[in-house]
C-alpha positions in Angstrom: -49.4 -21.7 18.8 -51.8 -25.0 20.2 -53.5 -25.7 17.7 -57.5 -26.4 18.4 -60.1 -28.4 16.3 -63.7 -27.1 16.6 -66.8 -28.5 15.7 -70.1 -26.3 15.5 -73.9 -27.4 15.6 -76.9 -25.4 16.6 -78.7 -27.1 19.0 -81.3 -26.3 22.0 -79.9 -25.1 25.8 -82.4 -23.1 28.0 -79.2 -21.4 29.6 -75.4 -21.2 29.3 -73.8 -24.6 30.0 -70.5 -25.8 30.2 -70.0 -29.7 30.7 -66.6 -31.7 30.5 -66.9 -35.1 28.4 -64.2 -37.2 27.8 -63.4 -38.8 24.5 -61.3 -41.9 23.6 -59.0 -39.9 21.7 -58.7 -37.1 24.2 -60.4 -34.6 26.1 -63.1 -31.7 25.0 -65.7 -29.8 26.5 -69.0 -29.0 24.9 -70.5 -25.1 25.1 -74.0 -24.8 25.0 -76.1 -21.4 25.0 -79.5 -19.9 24.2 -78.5 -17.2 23.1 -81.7 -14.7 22.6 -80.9 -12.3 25.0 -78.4 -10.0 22.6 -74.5 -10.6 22.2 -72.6 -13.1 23.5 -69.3 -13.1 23.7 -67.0 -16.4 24.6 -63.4 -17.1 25.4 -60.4 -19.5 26.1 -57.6 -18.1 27.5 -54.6 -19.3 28.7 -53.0 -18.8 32.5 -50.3 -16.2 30.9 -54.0 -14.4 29.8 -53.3 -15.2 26.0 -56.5 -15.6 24.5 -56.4 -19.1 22.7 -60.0 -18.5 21.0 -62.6 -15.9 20.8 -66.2 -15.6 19.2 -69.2 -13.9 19.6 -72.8 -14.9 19.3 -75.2 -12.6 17.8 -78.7 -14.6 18.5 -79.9 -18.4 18.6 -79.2 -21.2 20.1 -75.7 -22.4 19.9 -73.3 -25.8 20.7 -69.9 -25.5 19.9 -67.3 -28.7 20.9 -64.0 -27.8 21.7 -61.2 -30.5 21.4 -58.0 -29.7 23.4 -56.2 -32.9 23.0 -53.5 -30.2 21.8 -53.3 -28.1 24.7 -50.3 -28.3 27.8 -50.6 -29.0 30.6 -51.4 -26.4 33.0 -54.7 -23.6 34.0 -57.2 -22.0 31.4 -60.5 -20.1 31.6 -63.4 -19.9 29.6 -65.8 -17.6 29.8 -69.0 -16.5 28.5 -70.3 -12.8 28.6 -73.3 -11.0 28.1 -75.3 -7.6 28.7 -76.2 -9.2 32.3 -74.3 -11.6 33.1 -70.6 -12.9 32.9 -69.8 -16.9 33.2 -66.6 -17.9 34.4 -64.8 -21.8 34.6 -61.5 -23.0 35.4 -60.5 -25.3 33.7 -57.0 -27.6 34.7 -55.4 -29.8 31.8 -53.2 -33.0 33.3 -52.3 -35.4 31.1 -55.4 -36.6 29.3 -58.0 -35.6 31.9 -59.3 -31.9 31.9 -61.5 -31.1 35.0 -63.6 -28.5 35.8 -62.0 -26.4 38.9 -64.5 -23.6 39.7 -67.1 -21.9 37.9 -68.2 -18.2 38.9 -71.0 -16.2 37.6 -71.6 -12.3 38.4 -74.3 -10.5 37.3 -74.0 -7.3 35.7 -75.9 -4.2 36.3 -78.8 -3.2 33.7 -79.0 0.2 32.9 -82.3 1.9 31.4 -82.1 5.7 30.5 -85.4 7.3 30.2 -86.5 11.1 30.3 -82.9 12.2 32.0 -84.0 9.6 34.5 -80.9 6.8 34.8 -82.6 3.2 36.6 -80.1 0.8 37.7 -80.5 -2.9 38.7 -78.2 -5.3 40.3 -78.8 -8.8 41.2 -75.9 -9.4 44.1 -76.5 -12.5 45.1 -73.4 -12.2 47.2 -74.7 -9.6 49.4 -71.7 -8.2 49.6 -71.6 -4.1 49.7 -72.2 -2.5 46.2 -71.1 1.3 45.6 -72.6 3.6 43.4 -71.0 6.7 42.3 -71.2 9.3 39.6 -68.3 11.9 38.2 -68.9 14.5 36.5 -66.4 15.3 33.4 -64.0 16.7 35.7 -63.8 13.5 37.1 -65.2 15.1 40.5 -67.9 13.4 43.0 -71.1 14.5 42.3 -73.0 11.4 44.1 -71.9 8.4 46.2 -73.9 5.5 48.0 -72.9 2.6 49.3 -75.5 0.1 49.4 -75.3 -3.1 52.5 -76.7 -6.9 52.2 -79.1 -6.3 49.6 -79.4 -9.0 47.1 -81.6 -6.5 44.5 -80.2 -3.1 44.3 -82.5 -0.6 42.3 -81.6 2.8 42.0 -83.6 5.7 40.3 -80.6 8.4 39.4 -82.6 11.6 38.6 -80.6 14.1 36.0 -83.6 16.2 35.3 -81.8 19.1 37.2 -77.8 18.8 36.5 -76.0 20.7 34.3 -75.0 20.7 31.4 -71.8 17.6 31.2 -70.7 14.0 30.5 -71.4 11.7 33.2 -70.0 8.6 34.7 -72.0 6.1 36.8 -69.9 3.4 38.5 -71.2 0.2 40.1 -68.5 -1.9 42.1 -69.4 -4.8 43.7 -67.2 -7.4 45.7 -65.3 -8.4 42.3 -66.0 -6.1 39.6 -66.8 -2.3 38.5 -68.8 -1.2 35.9 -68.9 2.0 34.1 -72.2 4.1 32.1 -71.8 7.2 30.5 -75.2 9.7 30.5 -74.9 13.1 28.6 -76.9 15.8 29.8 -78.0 18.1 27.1 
Protein backbone atom coordinates (compact mmCIF):
# COMPACT_ATOMS: atom_id res chain seq x y z
CA UNK A 1 0.00 0.00 0.00
CA UNK A 2 1.80 3.78 -0.72
CA UNK A 3 2.66 4.67 2.13
CA UNK A 4 1.81 8.59 3.15
CA UNK A 5 3.45 10.88 5.82
CA UNK A 6 1.09 13.46 7.34
CA UNK A 7 1.74 16.39 9.20
CA UNK A 8 -1.26 18.25 11.18
CA UNK A 9 -1.44 21.96 12.54
CA UNK A 10 -4.47 23.97 13.25
CA UNK A 11 -4.19 27.10 11.63
CA UNK A 12 -6.68 29.94 10.19
CA UNK A 13 -8.43 29.57 6.39
CA UNK A 14 -11.67 31.65 5.80
CA UNK A 15 -12.68 28.80 3.21
CA UNK A 16 -11.59 25.44 1.90
CA UNK A 17 -8.28 25.66 0.14
CA UNK A 18 -6.23 23.40 -1.74
CA UNK A 19 -2.72 24.70 -2.88
CA UNK A 20 0.20 22.60 -4.55
CA UNK A 21 3.80 23.50 -2.99
CA UNK A 22 6.72 21.77 -3.96
CA UNK A 23 9.43 20.69 -1.59
CA UNK A 24 13.11 19.83 -2.13
CA UNK A 25 12.56 16.36 -1.14
CA UNK A 26 9.41 15.91 -3.12
CA UNK A 27 6.03 16.91 -3.69
CA UNK A 28 2.96 17.77 -1.13
CA UNK A 29 -0.05 19.69 -1.05
CA UNK A 30 -1.33 21.64 1.89
CA UNK A 31 -5.37 21.37 3.01
CA UNK A 32 -6.64 24.22 4.60
CA UNK A 33 -10.33 24.59 6.04
CA UNK A 34 -12.51 26.58 8.36
CA UNK A 35 -14.31 24.34 9.32
CA UNK A 36 -17.41 25.84 11.59
CA UNK A 37 -20.06 25.00 9.44
CA UNK A 38 -20.60 21.14 10.83
CA UNK A 39 -18.81 17.94 9.47
CA UNK A 40 -16.37 17.73 7.05
CA UNK A 41 -15.35 15.03 5.42
CA UNK A 42 -11.95 14.70 3.24
CA UNK A 43 -10.48 12.25 0.85
CA UNK A 44 -7.59 10.87 -1.38
CA UNK A 45 -8.37 8.40 -3.71
CA UNK A 46 -6.76 6.77 -6.16
CA UNK A 47 -7.86 6.50 -10.20
CA UNK A 48 -8.92 2.61 -9.52
CA UNK A 49 -11.35 4.64 -6.72
CA UNK A 50 -9.27 3.08 -3.76
CA UNK A 51 -9.44 5.39 -1.06
CA UNK A 52 -5.68 6.15 -0.04
CA UNK A 53 -6.82 8.37 3.04
CA UNK A 54 -9.86 9.49 4.76
CA UNK A 55 -10.78 11.87 7.80
CA UNK A 56 -13.39 13.88 8.96
CA UNK A 57 -13.49 17.25 10.59
CA UNK A 58 -15.89 17.86 13.33
CA UNK A 59 -15.36 21.89 13.89
CA UNK A 60 -12.31 24.47 13.78
CA UNK A 61 -9.97 25.45 11.74
CA UNK A 62 -7.77 22.88 10.23
CA UNK A 63 -4.27 22.50 8.00
CA UNK A 64 -3.26 19.22 7.25
CA UNK A 65 0.20 18.65 4.80
CA UNK A 66 0.13 15.76 2.75
CA UNK A 67 3.52 14.41 1.48
CA UNK A 68 3.18 12.01 -1.59
CA UNK A 69 6.70 11.70 -2.49
CA UNK A 70 5.48 7.90 -2.17
CA UNK A 71 2.80 7.81 -4.56
CA UNK A 72 2.95 6.45 -8.55
CA UNK A 73 2.65 7.92 -11.05
CA UNK A 74 -0.61 8.38 -12.53
CA UNK A 75 -4.50 10.41 -11.56
CA UNK A 76 -5.94 10.93 -7.87
CA UNK A 77 -8.75 13.04 -6.42
CA UNK A 78 -9.14 14.80 -3.28
CA UNK A 79 -12.09 15.97 -2.11
CA UNK A 80 -13.64 17.77 0.58
CA UNK A 81 -17.42 17.42 1.58
CA UNK A 82 -19.79 19.09 3.60
CA UNK A 83 -23.71 19.64 4.42
CA UNK A 84 -23.58 22.28 1.41
CA UNK A 85 -21.04 21.87 -0.54
CA UNK A 86 -18.73 19.18 -2.17
CA UNK A 87 -14.97 20.26 -3.37
CA UNK A 88 -13.40 18.32 -5.91
CA UNK A 89 -9.42 18.44 -7.41
CA UNK A 90 -7.52 16.36 -9.76
CA UNK A 91 -4.67 15.87 -9.01
CA UNK A 92 -1.76 14.20 -11.82
CA UNK A 93 1.55 12.74 -10.18
CA UNK A 94 4.72 12.67 -12.94
CA UNK A 95 7.76 12.11 -11.79
CA UNK A 96 8.49 14.61 -8.97
CA UNK A 97 5.94 17.37 -10.06
CA UNK A 98 2.23 16.90 -8.93
CA UNK A 99 -0.13 19.51 -10.66
CA UNK A 100 -3.36 20.49 -10.08
CA UNK A 101 -5.71 19.38 -13.19
CA UNK A 102 -9.19 20.63 -12.38
CA UNK A 103 -11.03 21.61 -9.45
CA UNK A 104 -14.97 21.39 -9.34
CA UNK A 105 -17.33 22.50 -6.65
CA UNK A 106 -21.21 21.69 -6.47
CA UNK A 107 -23.35 22.85 -4.09
CA UNK A 108 -25.64 20.82 -2.31
CA UNK A 109 -29.25 21.39 -1.60
CA UNK A 110 -30.29 22.53 2.15
CA UNK A 111 -33.10 21.07 3.44
CA UNK A 112 -35.22 22.61 6.47
CA UNK A 113 -38.34 20.64 7.76
CA UNK A 114 -40.72 22.68 9.69
CA UNK A 115 -44.52 22.16 10.58
CA UNK A 116 -44.88 19.29 7.70
CA UNK A 117 -43.63 22.01 5.56
CA UNK A 118 -40.22 20.70 3.53
CA UNK A 119 -38.09 24.13 2.17
CA UNK A 120 -35.47 23.34 -0.30
CA UNK A 121 -32.55 25.57 -1.50
CA UNK A 122 -30.09 25.08 -4.31
CA UNK A 123 -27.45 27.35 -5.41
CA UNK A 124 -26.85 26.09 -9.32
CA UNK A 125 -24.56 28.26 -10.39
CA UNK A 126 -24.52 26.14 -13.59
CA UNK A 127 -27.97 27.02 -14.58
CA UNK A 128 -28.29 23.89 -15.81
CA UNK A 129 -32.01 22.23 -15.35
CA UNK A 130 -32.62 20.89 -11.75
CA UNK A 131 -35.52 18.24 -11.06
CA UNK A 132 -37.40 17.82 -8.10
CA UNK A 133 -39.36 14.85 -7.45
CA UNK A 134 -40.96 13.05 -4.47
CA UNK A 135 -41.96 9.04 -4.11
CA UNK A 136 -43.99 7.98 -1.95
CA UNK A 137 -43.01 4.46 -0.11
CA UNK A 138 -44.26 2.60 -3.03
CA UNK A 139 -41.72 4.28 -4.83
CA UNK A 140 -44.58 5.92 -7.09
CA UNK A 141 -44.62 9.76 -8.31
CA UNK A 142 -46.43 11.78 -6.14
CA UNK A 143 -44.69 15.26 -7.41
CA UNK A 144 -42.30 16.23 -10.24
CA UNK A 145 -40.88 19.78 -11.44
CA UNK A 146 -38.30 20.52 -13.44
CA UNK A 147 -36.90 23.75 -12.74
CA UNK A 148 -34.92 25.96 -16.07
CA UNK A 149 -31.84 28.56 -15.76
CA UNK A 150 -32.34 29.42 -12.40
CA UNK A 151 -29.21 29.97 -10.39
CA UNK A 152 -31.39 29.97 -6.79
CA UNK A 153 -33.92 27.26 -6.71
CA UNK A 154 -36.32 27.53 -3.60
CA UNK A 155 -38.97 25.32 -3.23
CA UNK A 156 -41.73 25.28 -0.39
CA UNK A 157 -42.95 21.37 -0.47
CA UNK A 158 -46.27 21.50 1.63
CA UNK A 159 -47.04 17.85 3.44
CA UNK A 160 -49.75 19.34 5.71
CA UNK A 161 -52.37 17.28 3.62
CA UNK A 162 -50.62 13.84 2.47
CA UNK A 163 -51.12 10.78 3.97
CA UNK A 164 -49.93 8.84 6.14
CA UNK A 165 -46.10 7.37 4.43
CA UNK A 166 -42.33 7.60 4.03
CA UNK A 167 -41.26 10.10 1.62
CA UNK A 168 -38.51 10.59 -0.73
CA UNK A 169 -37.49 14.07 -2.12
CA UNK A 170 -34.91 13.94 -4.97
CA UNK A 171 -32.94 16.91 -6.34
CA UNK A 172 -30.75 16.12 -9.58
CA UNK A 173 -28.91 18.58 -11.06
CA UNK A 174 -26.46 18.44 -14.16
CA UNK A 175 -23.99 16.08 -12.10
CA UNK A 176 -25.47 14.85 -9.03
CA UNK A 177 -28.81 13.63 -7.15
CA UNK A 178 -29.65 14.01 -3.84
CA UNK A 179 -32.01 12.13 -1.70
CA UNK A 180 -34.28 13.39 1.84
CA UNK A 181 -36.48 11.32 3.55
CA UNK A 182 -39.79 13.19 5.32
CA UNK A 183 -42.27 10.92 7.41
CA UNK A 184 -45.67 11.93 7.69
CA UNK A 185 -47.22 11.04 10.84
Amino acid sequence: MVALVFATATGMASEPKLSVSLNADGKSFVYELDATSGETTIKLRDAENHVIYSESILTGSFTKKFDTKNLRDGLYYFTSEDDLKKVSYTLQVEGEIMTILKRRENAKPVFRTVDRMVYLNLLNLSKKDVKIEIYDSNDRIVFSEKRENEMIIEKALNFKQAFKDRYTVVVKDSENTYYESIVVR
